[in-house]
LOKOLDO-842150 format. One record per residue (C-alpha): x, y, z; residue number from 1; residue in three letters. Coordinates in nm, 4 decimals, always signed. Layout:
REM LOKOLDO-842150
node xx:X	yy:Y	zz:Z	seq:NUM	type:ALA
...
REM end
This chain:
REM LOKOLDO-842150
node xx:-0.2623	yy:-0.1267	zz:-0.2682	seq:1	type:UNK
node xx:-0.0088	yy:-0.0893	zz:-0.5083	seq:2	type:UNK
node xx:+0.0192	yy:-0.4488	zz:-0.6276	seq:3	type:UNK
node xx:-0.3427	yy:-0.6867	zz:-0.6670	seq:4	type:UNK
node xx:-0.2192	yy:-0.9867	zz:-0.6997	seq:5	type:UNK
node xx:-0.6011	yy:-1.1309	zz:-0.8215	seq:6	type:UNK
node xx:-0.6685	yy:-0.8743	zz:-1.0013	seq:7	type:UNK
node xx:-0.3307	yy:-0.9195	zz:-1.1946	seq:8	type:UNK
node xx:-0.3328	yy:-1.3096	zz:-1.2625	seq:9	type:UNK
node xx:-0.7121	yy:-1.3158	zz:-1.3628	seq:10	type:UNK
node xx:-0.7080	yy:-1.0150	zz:-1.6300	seq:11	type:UNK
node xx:-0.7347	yy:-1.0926	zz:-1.9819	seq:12	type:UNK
node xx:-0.4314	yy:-1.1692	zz:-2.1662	seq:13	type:UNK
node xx:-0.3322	yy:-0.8565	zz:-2.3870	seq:14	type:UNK
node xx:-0.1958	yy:-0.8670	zz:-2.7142	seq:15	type:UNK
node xx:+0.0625	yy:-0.5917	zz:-2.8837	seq:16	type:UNK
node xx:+0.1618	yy:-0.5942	zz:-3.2397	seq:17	type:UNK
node xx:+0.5581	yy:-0.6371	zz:-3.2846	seq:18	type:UNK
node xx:+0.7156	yy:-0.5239	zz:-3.5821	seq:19	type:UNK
node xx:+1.1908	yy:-0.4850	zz:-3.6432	seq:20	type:UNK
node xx:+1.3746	yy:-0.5001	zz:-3.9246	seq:21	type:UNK
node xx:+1.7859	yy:-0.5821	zz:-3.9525	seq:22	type:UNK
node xx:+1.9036	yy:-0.2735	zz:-3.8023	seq:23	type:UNK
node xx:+1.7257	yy:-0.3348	zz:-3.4627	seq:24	type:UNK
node xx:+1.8851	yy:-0.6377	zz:-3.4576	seq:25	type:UNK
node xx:+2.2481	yy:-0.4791	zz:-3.5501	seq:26	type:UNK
node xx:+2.1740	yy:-0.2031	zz:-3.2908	seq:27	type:UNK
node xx:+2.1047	yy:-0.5061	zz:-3.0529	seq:28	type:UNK
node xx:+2.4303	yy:-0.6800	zz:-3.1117	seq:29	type:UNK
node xx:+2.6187	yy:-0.3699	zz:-3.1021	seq:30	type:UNK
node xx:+2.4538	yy:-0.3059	zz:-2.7640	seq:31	type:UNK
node xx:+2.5845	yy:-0.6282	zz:-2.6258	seq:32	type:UNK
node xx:+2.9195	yy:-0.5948	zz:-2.7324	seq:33	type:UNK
node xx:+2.9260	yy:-0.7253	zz:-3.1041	seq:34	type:UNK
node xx:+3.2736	yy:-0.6402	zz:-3.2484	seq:35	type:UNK
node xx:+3.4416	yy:-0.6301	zz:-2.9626	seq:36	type:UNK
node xx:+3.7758	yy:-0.7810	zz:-2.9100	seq:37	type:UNK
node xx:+3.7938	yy:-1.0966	zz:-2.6592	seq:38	type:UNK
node xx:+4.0565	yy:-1.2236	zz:-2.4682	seq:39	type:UNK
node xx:+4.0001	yy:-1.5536	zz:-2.7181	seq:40	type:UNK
node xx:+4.0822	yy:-1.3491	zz:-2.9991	seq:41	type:UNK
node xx:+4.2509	yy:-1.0223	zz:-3.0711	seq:42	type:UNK
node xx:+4.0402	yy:-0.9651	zz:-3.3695	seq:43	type:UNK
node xx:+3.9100	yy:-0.6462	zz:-3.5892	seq:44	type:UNK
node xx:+3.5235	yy:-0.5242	zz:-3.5674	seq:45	type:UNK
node xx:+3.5332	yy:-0.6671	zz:-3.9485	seq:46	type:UNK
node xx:+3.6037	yy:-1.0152	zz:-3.8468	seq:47	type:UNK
node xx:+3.3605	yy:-1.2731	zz:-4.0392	seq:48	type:UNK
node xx:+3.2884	yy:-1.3856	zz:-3.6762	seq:49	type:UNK
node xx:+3.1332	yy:-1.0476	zz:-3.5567	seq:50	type:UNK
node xx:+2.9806	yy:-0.9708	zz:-3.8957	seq:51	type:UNK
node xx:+2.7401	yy:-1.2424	zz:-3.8536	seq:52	type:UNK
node xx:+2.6164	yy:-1.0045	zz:-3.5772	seq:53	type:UNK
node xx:+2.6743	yy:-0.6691	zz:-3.7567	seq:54	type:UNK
node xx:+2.6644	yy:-0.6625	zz:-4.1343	seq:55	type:UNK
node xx:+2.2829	yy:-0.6811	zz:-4.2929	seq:56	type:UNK
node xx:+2.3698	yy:-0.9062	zz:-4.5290	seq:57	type:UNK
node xx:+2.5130	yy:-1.1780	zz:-4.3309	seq:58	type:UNK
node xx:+2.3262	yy:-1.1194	zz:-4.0544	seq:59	type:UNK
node xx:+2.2065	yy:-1.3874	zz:-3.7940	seq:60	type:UNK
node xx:+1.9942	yy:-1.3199	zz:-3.4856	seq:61	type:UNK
node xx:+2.0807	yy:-1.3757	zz:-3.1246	seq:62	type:UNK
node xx:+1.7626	yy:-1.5348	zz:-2.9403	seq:63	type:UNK
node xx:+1.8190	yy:-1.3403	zz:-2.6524	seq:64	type:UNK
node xx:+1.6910	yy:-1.0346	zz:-2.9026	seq:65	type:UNK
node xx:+1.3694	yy:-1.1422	zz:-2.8284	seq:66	type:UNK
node xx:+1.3685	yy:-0.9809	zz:-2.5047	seq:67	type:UNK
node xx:+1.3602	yy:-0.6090	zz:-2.6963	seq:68	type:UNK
node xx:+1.2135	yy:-0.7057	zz:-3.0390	seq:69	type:UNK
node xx:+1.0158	yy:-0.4497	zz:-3.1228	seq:70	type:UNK
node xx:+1.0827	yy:-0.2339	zz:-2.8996	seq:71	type:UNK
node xx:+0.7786	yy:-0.4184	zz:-2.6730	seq:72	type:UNK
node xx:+0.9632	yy:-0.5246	zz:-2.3744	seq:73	type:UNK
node xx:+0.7883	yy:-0.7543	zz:-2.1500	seq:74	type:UNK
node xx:+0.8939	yy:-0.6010	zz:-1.8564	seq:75	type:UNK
node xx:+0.7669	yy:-0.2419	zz:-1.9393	seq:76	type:UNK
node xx:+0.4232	yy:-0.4096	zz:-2.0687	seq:77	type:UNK
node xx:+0.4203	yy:-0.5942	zz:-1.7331	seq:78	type:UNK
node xx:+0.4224	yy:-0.3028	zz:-1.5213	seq:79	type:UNK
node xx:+0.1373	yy:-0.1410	zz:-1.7274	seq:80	type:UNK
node xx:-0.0625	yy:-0.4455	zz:-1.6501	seq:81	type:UNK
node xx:-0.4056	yy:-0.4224	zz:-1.4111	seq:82	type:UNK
node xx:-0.3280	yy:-0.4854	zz:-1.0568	seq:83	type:UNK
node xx:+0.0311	yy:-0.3422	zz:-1.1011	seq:84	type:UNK
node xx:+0.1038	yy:+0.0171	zz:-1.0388	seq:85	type:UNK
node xx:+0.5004	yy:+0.0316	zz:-0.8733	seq:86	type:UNK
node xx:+0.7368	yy:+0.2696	zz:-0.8562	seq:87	type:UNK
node xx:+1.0425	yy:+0.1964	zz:-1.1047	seq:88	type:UNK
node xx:+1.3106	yy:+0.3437	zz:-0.8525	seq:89	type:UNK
node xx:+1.1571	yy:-0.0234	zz:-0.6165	seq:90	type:UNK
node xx:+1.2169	yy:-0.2382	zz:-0.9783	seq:91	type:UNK
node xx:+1.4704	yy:-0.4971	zz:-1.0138	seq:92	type:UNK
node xx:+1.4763	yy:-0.7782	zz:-1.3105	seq:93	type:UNK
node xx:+1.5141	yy:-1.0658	zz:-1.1006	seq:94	type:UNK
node xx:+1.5302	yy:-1.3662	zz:-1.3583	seq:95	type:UNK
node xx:+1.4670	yy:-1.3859	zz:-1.7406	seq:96	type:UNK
node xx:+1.4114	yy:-1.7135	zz:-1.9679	seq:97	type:UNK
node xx:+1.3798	yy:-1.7211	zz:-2.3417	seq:98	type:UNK
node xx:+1.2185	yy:-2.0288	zz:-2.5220	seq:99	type:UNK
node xx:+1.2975	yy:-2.0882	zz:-2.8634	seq:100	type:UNK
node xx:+1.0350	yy:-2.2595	zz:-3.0870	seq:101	type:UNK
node xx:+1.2272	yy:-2.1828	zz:-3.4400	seq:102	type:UNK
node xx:+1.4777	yy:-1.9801	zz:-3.5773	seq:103	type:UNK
node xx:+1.4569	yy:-1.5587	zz:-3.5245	seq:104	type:UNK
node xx:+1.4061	yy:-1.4251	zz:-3.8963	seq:105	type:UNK
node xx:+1.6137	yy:-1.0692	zz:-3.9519	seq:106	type:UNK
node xx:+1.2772	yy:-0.8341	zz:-3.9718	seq:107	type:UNK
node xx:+0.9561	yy:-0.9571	zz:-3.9108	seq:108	type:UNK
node xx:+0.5821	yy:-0.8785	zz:-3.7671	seq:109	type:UNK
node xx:+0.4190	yy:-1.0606	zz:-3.5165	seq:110	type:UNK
node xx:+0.1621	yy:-1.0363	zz:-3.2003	seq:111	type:UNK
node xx:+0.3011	yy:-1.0877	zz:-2.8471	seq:112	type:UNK
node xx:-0.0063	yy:-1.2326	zz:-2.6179	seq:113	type:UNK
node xx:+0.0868	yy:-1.1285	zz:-2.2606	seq:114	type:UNK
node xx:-0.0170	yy:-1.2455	zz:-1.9174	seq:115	type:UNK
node xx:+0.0965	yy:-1.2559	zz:-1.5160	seq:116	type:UNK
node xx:+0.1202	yy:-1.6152	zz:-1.4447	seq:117	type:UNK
node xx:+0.2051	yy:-1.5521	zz:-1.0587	seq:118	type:UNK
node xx:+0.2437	yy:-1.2981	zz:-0.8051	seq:119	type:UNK
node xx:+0.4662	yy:-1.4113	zz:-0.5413	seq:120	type:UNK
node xx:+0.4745	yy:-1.2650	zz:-0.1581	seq:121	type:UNK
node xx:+0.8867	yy:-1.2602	zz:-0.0709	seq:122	type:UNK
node xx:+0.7642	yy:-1.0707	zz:+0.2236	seq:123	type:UNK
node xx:+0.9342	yy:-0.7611	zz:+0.2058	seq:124	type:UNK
node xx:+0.9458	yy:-0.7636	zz:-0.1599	seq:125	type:UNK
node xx:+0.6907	yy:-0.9178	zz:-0.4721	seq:126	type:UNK
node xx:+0.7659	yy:-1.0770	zz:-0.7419	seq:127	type:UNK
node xx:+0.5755	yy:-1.0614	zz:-1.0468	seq:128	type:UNK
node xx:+0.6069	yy:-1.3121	zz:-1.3124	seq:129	type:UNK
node xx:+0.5171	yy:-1.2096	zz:-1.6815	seq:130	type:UNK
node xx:+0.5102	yy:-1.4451	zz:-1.9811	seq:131	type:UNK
node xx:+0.5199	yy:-1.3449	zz:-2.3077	seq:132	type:UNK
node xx:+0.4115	yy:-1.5522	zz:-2.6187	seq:133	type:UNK
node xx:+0.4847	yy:-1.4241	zz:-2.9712	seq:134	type:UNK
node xx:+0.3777	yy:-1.5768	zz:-3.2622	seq:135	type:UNK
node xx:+0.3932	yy:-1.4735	zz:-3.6282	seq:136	type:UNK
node xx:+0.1445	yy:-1.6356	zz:-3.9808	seq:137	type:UNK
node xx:+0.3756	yy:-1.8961	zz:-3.9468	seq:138	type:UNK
node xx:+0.3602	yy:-2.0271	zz:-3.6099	seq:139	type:UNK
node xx:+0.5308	yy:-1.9509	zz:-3.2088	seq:140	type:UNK
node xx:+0.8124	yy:-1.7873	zz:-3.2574	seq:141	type:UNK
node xx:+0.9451	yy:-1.7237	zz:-2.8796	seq:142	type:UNK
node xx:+0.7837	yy:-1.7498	zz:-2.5144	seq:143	type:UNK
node xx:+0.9272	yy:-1.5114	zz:-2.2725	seq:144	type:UNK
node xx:+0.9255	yy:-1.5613	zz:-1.8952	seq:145	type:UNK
node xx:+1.0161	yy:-1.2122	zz:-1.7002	seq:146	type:UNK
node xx:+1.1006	yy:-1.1981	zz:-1.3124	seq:147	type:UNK
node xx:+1.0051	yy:-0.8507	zz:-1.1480	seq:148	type:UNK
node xx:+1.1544	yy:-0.8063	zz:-0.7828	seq:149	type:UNK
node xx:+0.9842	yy:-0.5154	zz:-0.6524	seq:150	type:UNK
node xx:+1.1010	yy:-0.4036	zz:-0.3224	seq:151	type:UNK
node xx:+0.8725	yy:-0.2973	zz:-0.0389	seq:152	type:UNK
node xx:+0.5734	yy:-0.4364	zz:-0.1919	seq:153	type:UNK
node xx:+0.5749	yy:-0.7981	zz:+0.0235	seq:154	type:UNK
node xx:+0.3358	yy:-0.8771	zz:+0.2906	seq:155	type:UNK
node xx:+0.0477	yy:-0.8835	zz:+0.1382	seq:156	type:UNK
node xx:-0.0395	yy:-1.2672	zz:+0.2237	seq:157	type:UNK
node xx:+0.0264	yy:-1.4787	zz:-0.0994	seq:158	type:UNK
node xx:+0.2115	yy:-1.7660	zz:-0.2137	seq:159	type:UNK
node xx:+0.5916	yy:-1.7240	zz:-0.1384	seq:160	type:UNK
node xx:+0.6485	yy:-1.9244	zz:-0.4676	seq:161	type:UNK
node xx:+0.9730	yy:-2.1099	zz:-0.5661	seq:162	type:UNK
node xx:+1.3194	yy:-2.1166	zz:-0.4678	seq:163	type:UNK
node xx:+1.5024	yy:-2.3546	zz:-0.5686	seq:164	type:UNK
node xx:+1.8450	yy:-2.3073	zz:-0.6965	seq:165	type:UNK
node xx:+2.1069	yy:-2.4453	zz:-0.9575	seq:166	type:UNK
node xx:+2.4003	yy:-2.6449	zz:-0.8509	seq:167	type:UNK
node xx:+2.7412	yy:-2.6123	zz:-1.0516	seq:168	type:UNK
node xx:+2.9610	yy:-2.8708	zz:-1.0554	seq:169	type:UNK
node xx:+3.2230	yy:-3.0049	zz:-0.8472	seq:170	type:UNK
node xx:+3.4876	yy:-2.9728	zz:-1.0599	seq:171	type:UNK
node xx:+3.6733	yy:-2.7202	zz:-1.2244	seq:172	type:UNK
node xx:+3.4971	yy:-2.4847	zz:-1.5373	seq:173	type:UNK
node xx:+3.5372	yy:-2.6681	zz:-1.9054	seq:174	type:UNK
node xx:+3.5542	yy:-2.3105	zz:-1.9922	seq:175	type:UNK
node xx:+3.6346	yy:-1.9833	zz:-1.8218	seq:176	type:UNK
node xx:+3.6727	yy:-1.6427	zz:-2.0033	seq:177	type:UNK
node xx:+3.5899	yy:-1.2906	zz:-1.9582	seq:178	type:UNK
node xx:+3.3947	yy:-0.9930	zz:-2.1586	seq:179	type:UNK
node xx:+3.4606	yy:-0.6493	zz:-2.0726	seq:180	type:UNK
node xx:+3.1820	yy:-0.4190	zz:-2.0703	seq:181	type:UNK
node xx:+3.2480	yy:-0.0393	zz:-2.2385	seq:182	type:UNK
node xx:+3.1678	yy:+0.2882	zz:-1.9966	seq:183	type:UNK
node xx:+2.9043	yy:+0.4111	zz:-2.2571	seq:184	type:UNK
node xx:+2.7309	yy:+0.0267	zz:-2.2961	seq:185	type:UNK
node xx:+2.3982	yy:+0.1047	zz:-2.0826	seq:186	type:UNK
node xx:+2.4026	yy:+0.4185	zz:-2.2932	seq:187	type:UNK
node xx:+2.3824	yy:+0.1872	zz:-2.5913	seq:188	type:UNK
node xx:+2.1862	yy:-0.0759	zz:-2.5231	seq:189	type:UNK
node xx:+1.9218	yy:+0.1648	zz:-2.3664	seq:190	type:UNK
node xx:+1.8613	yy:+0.2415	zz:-2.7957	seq:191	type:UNK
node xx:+1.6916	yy:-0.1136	zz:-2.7820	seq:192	type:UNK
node xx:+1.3558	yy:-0.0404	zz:-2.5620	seq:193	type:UNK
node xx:+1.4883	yy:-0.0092	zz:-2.1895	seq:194	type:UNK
node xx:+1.4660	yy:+0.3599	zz:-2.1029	seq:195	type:UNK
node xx:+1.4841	yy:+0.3255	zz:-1.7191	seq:196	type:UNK
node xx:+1.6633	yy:+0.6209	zz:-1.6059	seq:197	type:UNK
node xx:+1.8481	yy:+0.3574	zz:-1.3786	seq:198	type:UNK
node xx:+2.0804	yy:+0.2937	zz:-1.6779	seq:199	type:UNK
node xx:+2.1705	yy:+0.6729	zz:-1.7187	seq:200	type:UNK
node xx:+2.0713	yy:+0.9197	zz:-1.4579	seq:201	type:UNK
node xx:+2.3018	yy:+0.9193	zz:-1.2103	seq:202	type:UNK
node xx:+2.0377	yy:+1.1373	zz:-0.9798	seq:203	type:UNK
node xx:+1.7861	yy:+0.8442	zz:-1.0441	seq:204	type:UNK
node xx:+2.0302	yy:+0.5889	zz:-0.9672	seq:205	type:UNK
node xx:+2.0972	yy:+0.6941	zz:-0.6259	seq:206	type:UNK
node xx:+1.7165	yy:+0.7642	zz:-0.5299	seq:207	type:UNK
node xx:+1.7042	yy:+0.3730	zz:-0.6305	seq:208	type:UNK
node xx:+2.0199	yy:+0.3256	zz:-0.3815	seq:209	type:UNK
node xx:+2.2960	yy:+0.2589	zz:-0.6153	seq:210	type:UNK
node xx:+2.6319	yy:+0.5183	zz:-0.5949	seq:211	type:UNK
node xx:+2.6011	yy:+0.5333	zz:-0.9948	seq:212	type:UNK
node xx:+2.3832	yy:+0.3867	zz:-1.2670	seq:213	type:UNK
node xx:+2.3955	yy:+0.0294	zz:-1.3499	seq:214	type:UNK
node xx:+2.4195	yy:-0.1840	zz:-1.6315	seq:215	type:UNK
node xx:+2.0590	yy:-0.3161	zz:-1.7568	seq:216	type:UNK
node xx:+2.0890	yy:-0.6680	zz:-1.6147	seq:217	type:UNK
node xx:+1.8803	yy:-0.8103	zz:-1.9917	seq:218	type:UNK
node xx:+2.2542	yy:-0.6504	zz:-2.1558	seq:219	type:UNK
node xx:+2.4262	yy:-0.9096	zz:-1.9183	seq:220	type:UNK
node xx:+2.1933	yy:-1.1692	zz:-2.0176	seq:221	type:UNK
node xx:+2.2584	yy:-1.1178	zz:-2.3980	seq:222	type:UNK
node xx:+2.6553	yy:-1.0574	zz:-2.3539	seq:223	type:UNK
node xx:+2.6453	yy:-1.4064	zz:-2.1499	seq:224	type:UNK
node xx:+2.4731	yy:-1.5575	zz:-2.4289	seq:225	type:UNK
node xx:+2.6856	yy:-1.4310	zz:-2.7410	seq:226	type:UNK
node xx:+2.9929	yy:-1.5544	zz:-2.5267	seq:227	type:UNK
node xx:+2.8228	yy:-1.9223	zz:-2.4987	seq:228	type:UNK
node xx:+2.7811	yy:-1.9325	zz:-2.8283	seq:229	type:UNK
node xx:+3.0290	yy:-1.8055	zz:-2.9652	seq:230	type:UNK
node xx:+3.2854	yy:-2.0150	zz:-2.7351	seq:231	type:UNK
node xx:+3.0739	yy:-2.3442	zz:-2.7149	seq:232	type:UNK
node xx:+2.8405	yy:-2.3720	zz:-3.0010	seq:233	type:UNK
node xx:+3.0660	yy:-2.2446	zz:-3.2774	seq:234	type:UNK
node xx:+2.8563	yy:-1.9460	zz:-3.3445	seq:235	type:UNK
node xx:+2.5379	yy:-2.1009	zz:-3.4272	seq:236	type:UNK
node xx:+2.2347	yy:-1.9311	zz:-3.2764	seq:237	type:UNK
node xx:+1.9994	yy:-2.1627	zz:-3.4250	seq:238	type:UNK
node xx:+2.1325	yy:-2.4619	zz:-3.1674	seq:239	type:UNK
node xx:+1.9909	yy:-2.2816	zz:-2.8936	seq:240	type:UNK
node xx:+1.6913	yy:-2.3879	zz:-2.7496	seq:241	type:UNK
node xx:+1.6265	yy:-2.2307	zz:-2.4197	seq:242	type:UNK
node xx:+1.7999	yy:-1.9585	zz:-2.1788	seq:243	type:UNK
node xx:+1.7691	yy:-1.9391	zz:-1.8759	seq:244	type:UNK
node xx:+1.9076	yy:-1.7388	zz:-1.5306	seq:245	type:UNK
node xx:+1.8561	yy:-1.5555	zz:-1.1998	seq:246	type:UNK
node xx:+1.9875	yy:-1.1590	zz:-1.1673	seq:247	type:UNK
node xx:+2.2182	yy:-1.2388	zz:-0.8619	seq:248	type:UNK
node xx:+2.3922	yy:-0.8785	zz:-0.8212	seq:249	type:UNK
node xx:+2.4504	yy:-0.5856	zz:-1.0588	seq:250	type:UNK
node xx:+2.7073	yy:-0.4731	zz:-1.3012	seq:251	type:UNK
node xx:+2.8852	yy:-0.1063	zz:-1.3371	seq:252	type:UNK
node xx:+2.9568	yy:+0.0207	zz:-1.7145	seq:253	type:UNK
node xx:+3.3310	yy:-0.0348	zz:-1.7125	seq:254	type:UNK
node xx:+3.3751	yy:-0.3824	zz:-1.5132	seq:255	type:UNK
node xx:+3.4886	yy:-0.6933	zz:-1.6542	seq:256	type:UNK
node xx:+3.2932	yy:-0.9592	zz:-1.6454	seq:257	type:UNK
node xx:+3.4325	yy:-1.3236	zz:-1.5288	seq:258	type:UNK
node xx:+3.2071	yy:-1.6405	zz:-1.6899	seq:259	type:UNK
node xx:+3.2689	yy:-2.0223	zz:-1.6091	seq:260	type:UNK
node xx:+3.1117	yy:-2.2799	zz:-1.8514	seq:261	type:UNK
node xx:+3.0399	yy:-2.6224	zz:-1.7682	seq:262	type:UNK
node xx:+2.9786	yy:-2.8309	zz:-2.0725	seq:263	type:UNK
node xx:+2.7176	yy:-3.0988	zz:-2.0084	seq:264	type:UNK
node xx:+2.4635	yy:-3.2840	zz:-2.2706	seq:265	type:UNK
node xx:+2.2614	yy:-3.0480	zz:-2.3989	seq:266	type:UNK
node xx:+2.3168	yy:-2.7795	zz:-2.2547	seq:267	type:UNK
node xx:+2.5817	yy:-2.5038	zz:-2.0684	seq:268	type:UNK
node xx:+2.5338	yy:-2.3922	zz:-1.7103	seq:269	type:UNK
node xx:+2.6983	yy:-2.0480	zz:-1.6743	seq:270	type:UNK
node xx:+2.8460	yy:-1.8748	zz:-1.3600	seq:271	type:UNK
node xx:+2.8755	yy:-1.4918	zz:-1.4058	seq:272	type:UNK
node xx:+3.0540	yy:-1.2811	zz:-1.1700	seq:273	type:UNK
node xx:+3.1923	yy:-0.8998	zz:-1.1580	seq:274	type:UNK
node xx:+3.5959	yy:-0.9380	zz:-1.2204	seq:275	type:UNK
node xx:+3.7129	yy:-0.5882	zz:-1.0511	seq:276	type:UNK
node xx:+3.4881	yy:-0.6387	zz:-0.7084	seq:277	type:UNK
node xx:+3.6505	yy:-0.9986	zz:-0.6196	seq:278	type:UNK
node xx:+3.4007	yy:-1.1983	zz:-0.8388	seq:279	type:UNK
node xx:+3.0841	yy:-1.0789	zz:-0.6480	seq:280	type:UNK
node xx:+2.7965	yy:-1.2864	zz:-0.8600	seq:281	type:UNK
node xx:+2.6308	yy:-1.1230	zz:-1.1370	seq:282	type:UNK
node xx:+2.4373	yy:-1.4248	zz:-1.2831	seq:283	type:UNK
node xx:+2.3506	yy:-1.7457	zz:-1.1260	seq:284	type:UNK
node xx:+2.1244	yy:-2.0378	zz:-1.2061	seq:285	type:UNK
node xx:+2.2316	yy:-2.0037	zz:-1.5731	seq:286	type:UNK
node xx:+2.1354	yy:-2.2258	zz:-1.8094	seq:287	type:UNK
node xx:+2.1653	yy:-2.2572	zz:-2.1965	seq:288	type:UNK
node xx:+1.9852	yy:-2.5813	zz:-2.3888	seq:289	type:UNK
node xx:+2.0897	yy:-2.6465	zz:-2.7319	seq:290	type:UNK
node xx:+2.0551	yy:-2.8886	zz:-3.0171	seq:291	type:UNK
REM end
């Protein structure tokens, strides 16, 4: 059986040694969009705002980073994990949250301790959930919490786990722009760690069902979270204390993608939908927490 669900959740954490510097970071930024023009602001690739992204010596880091530092991905670890053996052309990200416990520092070394928490039985699909702790001499640095959706792999009599979902607001966004993504983005952000030929093959992307390849849903997640904090906290990654959301749909390099902000204490919940195909949902149960 493909996926043993005991044998995953019982095996002994395992520990990798993480190691980036500034220009995995820039390469990062860049791959989420960094530099871009916005329909805020008409602005040059040199504008102090994006060189707080771009330029070493100004340089802050994006949490969502931690999701590629080092080129360790928890997902790819994950799948290498006992009990797991699935076929990648089956693999969808299904949700992703990063917990902050201090600031990211530009380069750094550190150990990521990694586990399966839960397998869960969606019947004709498994999810596997992988956490991720990373710590460095001084201390936690970030705790990652990966979905897997894994299609055909159900049935095999566990827990169905949970299901609960976010509810927006009734009222109207506090906040709604949009972030277009570039034709040659999943080419780019696949630099960071993510070398599923999903992103890039367009042969591979239609044995996995899709009519071309599709955006890595993790370059969503960080584009979503430069916009919040770039619109809402004033550009301060530091304030953020927690991200959080659910991969509702996919996104093709070239879209435009449509987010809503609702502003409440503490943190931002986030709607993110696909402009060009009538707002079909891209990201739901979104949540940022900040300071």
């Amino acid at each position: 059986m493909p996926i043993d669900a005991a044998k995953a959740t019982s095996a002994e954490p395992r520990t990798t040694e993480l190691a980036w510097d500034h220009k995995d970071v820039q390469l990062y930024h860049l791959g989420i969009g960094a530099g871009a023009a916005t329909p805020e602001k008409t602005r040059p690739a040199t504008d102090p705002d994006e060189l707080r992204y771009t330029l070493e010596s100004a340089l802050h880091v994006l949490p969502s980073f931690a999701t590629v530092a080092g080129g360790g991905m928890a997902l790819a670890g994950g799948l290498s994990a006992p009990g797991i053996e699935v076929d990648l052309a089956a693999v969808l990200h299904g949700g992703q949250t990063v917990t902050v416990h201090r600031a990211l520092p530009v380069s750094g070394r550190a150990t990521q301790t990694s586990t399966v928490p839960a397998v869960y039985d969606k019947g004709k699909a498994a999810v596997i959930v992988l956490r991720s702790e990373v710590a460095d001499d001084e201390g936690p640095l970030w705790t990652c919490d990966t979905q897997i959706f894994v299609r055909g792999e159900g049935g095999f009599g566990g827990e169905r786990g949970p299901s609960a979902r976010l509810e927006l607001p009734d009222r109207a966004p506090d906040l709604s722009t949009e972030r277009a993504i570039r034709p040659d983005q999943a080419l780019l952000y696949r630099l960071s760690g993510d070398w599923n030929p999903l992103h890039a093959d367009p042969e591979f992307a239609e044995l996995a069902g899709f009519d071309r390849p599709i955006l890595h849903g993790l370059c969503t997640y960080g584009v979503t979270l430069k916009a919040v904090v770039d619109t809402v906290l004033g550009g301060e990654v530091a304030r953020v204390r927690s991200y959080t959301t659910r991969f509702a749909g996919v996104v093709f390099p070239g879209e435009t993608l449509r987010l809503r902000l609702w502003q409440e204490p503490g943190r931002v919940l986030v709607s993110v939908t696909a402009a060009d195909r009538d707002d079909a949902p891209v990201l739901a149960d979104t949540v940022v927490e900040h300071s």
